[in-house]
N, C-alpha and C positions, 0 to 999 in steps of 0.2 A: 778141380784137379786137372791135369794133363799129363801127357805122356811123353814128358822130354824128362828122361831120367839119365844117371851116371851106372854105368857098367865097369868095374873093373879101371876105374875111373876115367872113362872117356866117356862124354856126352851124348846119348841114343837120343833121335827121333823116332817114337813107337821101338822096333826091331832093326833100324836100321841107322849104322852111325853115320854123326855128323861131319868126320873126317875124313871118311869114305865123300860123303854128300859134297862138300868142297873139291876134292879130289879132280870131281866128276863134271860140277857146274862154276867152280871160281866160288869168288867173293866180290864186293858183300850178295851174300845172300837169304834171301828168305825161306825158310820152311815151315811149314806149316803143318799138322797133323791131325788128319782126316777123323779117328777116332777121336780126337780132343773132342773137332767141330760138333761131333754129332752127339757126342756127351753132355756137352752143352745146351745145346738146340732141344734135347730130348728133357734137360731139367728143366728147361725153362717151360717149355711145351708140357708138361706131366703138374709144374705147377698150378696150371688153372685146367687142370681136364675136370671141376666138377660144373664150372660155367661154361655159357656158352662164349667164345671169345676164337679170334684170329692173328695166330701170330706172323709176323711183317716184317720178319730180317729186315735193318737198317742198311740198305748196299753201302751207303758211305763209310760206311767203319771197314768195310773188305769187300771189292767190287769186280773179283778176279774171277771171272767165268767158271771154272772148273770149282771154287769155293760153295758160287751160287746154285751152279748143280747139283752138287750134294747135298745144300738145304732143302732145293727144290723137290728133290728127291723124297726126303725125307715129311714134305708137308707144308715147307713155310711158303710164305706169300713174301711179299718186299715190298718195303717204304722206299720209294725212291724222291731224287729233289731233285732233278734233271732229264732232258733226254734222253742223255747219254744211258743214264741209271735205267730208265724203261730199255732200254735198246738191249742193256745186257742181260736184263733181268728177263726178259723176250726171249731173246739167243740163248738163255738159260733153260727157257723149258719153265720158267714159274707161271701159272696162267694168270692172265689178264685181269681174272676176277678175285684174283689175291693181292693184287697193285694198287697201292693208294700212296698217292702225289702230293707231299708238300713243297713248303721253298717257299721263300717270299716274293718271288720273279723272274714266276713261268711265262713263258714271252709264247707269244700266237703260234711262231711253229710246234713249241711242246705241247701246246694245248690240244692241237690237231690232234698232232702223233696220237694222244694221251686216249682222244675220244675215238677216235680210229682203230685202237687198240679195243676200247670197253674196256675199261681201268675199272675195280670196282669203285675208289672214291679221289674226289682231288681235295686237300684240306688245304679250304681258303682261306687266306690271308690278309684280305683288306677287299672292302668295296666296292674297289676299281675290279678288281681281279673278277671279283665274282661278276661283275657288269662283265667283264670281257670273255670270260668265261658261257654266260648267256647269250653272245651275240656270236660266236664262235658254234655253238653247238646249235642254233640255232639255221647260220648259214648252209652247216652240216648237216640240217636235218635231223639234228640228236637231242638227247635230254641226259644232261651232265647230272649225276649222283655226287653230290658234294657235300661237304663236315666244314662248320667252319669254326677255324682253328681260334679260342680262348686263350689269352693270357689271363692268368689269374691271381698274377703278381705274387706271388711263391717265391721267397727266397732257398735255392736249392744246397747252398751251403759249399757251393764247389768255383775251379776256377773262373772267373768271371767273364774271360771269353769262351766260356762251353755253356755260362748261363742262358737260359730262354726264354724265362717265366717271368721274369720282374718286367714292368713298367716301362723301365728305359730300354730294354729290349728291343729289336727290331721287329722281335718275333708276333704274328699272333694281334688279335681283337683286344681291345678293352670290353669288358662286358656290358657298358651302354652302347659304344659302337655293335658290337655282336649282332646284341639286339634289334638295333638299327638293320643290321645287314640279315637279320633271319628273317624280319620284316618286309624286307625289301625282295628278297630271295622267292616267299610266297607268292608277289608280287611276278614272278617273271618265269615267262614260258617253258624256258629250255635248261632249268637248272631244278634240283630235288634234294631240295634240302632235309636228306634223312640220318646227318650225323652230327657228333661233335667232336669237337680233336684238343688236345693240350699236351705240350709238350715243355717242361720247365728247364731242363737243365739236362747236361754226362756226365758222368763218373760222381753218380750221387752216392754215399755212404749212409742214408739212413733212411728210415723209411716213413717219416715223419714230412716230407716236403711230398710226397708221393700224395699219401691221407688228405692231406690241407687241401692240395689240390683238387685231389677228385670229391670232396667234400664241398666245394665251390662248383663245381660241375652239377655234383648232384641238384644244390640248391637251384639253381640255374636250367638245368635241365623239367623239375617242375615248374620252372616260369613257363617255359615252351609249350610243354605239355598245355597249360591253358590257355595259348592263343592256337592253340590248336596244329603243332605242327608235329610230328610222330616222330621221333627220334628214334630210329633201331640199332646206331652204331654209335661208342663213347669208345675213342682213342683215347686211350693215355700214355700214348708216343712211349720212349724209350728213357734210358738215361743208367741204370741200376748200374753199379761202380764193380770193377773188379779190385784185387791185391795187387799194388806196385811194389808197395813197399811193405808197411806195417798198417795199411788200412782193413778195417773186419767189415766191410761194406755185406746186410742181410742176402744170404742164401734167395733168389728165385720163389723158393715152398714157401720162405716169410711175408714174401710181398702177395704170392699167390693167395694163400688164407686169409690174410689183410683183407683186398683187395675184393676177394669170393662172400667174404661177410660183410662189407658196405653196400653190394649189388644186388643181393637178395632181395630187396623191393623193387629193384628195376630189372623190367625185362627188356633189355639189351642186348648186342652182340660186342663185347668187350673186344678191341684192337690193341697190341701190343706191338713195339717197334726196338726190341731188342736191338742191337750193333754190338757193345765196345762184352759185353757181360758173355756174348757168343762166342764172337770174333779172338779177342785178347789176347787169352793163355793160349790161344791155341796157334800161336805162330812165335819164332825167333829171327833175327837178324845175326848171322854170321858176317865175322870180318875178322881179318888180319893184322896182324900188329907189324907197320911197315918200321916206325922209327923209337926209341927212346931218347927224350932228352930228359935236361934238367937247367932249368933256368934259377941261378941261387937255390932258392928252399924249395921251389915249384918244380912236380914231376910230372914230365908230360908222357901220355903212351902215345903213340900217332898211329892211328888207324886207317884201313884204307876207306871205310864207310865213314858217310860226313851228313849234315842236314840236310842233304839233299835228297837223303837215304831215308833216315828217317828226322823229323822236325822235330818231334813233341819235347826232348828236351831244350832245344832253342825257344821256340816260341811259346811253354807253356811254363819251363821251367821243373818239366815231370821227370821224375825217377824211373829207371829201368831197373831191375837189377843185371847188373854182370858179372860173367863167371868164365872162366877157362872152358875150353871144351876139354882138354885134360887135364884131371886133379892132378895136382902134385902135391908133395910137401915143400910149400916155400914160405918167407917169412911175407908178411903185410907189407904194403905202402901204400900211403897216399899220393895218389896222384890223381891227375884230368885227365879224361881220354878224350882227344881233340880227332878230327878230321883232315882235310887237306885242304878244306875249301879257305878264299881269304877271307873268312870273317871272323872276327873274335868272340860272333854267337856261334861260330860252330864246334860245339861238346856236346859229347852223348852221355859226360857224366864230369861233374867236378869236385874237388876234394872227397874222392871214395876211394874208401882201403879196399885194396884187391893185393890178392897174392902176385910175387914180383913174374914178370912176363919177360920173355926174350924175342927178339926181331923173327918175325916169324910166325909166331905162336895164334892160335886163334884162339878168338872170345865170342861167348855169345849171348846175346842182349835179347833179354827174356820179355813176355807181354808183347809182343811188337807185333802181333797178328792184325791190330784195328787201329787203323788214323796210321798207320806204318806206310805200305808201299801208297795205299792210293795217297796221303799227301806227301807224295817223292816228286823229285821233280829233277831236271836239266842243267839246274844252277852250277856254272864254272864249264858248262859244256862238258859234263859228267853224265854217259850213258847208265841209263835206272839200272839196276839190280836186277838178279833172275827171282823165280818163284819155284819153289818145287812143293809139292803136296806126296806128305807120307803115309800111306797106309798100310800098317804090317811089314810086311819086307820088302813090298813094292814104293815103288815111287815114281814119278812122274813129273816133267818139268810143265809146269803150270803156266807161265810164261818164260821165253828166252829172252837173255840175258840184251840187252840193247847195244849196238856197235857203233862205228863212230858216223857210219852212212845214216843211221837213225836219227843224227842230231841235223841232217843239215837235208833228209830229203822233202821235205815240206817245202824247199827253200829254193829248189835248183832250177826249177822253173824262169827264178828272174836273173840267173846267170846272163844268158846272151840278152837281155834288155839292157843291163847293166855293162856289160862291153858293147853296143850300140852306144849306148848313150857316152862313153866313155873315146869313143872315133870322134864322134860330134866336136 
């Protein structure tokens, strides 16, 4: 559920409209709604309250400071795969001991950061890592608490660049190498091998690749148990799917009782790494409808939001739905809603009947809370989008809107080098 409803038929975030919100901040925009987040956060959180287990906001699905505060707020801890993800998630207020690090290449300065901080786990990735990982926390004088991360070759039945679990994968151990590295891990001073991690796949719709997996875990984790190394904590990363379209991906409570009845023989502390199931519904993309054309049979809407805005339907090929922010009565067409960028992957929707729109008119493009702003980007020298977060009648600009000094100040530094070199 979320709370982007129609009043009187104009489009509300919680108590406060979206037209006003434009008004106020431009387009495109992002808003997002406070109560959603914590409705969410709160289901998913209530589904395993009869184990012991900790849940790990995925920061990559939404890494907006003011987002992660409210989690933090609220109890979560965060999965991060970068520095940058520790940095915010720090600046947020989540403690250090609710922070567990994966990523296939974390390079010696994160590593630092990560032990500097007292993360509670880093989930490792290959053999190199955990070697580098040991000589790192060792120069530091530390002892790294590390999971390391299983592939268990799990088909998770969803797009195949969000898959994580198979084989071909970059992700993640084979379970003879594992083993190799759980072995080796005993073996060596400054690292504490007391977890395990797996992560197969996003936007999973069933709860059968979930099972398989941690059923491979299990198996696997009684190998451990007899060469004697005590496993306290089993990650099963993130992945549970939301609605785009017509997908009925299980409720949180499904996977929670699942999940609560496989581990009754293990005494564990269960890691969960929610993102897209949190994040989702609980954000939209505003944008304006700058042109209409019509090419022959082809209706185009031209928008002033492009892939740069948000990617997922370029690069994935994902549905949004979109809807007016004010109902009317008008008649259907098909058409594209394209962008302004040059590429002819940039649509945020193609052959979808929407009601007919006029130059002007705004629309707004629903789910786009997770994988939205943070993979936005600069392309066409296109400053990102604002953020505003609504709660009740309040609201607040979560971040400002980027200007055009934004795209080039990283850069002005090599001005006067470049007219030097240009005298020469």
């Amino acid at each position: 559920m979320h709370y982007f409803q129609y009043k009187n038929d104009q489009l509300y975030a919680e108590d406060v409209s979206v037209a006003l919100l434009v008004q106020e901040y431009g387009t495109p925009l992002y808003i997002y709604s406070a109560s959603t987040l914590t409705r969410h956060y709160h289901a998913f959180e209530s589904a395993f309250s009869d184990i012991k287990h900790l849940i790990c906001y995925s920061v990559k699905a939404n890494s907006n400071l003011s987002v992660l505060k409210i989690l933090g707020q609220e109890g979560s801890g965060a999965d991060i795969v970068s520095g940058g993800e520790l940095f915010r998630a720090l600046r947020a207020g989540i403690p250090a001991k609710k922070i567990v690090y994966s990523g296939v290449g974390k390079e010696v300065s994160e590593i630092q950061e990560a032990l500097l901080a007292d993360i509670l786990l880093f989930n490792v990735e290959s053999i190199q890592e955990l070697e580098r990982i040991n000589t790192i926390a060792q120069d530091m004088d530390k002892v790294a608490r590390v999971s390391l991360r299983i592939n268990p070759d799990v088909d998770p039945k969803t797009h195949p660049y969000i898959s994580t679990g198979l084989k071909e994968n970059k992700f993640g151990l084979s379970r003879p190498e594992a083993l190799k590295a759980y072995k080796l891990a005993q073996t060596l001073t400054h690292v504490d091998p007391i977890g395990m991690d797996c992560h197969i796949g996003s936007q999973l719709t069933s709860l059968e690749p979930f099972m398989e997996a941690l059923g491979r875990l299990k198996e696997f984790y009684t190998e451990l148990q007899g060469l004697g190394i005590p496993i306290q904590y089993l990650d099963l990363g993130g992945g549970l799917g939301i609605t785009y379209n017509e997908e009925e991906p299980p409720h949180p409570k499904e996977l929670g009782e699942a999940i609560g009845t496989s581990l009754q023989d293990l005494d564990v502390t269960l890691i969960l790494e929610p993102g897209r199931v949190i994040a989702g519904n609980t954000g939209i993309l505003v944008t304006e409808v700058q042109y209409l054309k019509e090419n022959g049979e082809k209706n185009f809407v031209i928008v002033d939001a492009a892939m740069n805005d948000l990617v997922r339907p370029s690069l994935y090929g994902s549905y949004h739905r979109i809807a007016p922010v004010c109902q009317k009565n008008r008649e259907e067409v098909v058409v594209d809603v394209v962008g302004p960028i040059c590429e002819s992957s940039d649509f945020l929707a193609k052959d979808r009947s929407l009601p007919r729109v006029a130059q002007g008119d705004l629309l707004a493009i629903f789910s786009a809370g997770a994988y939205g702003f943070t993979m936005s980007s600069q392309y066409n020298s296109r400053p990102r989008a604002a953020e505003v977060i609504v709660q009740g009648a309040h609201h607040i600009l979560a971040r400002k809107r980027e200007v055009y000094n934004d795209l080039t100040v990283l850069e002005e530094s090599g001005l006067t080098l470049v007219t030097e070199m240009s005298k020469d």
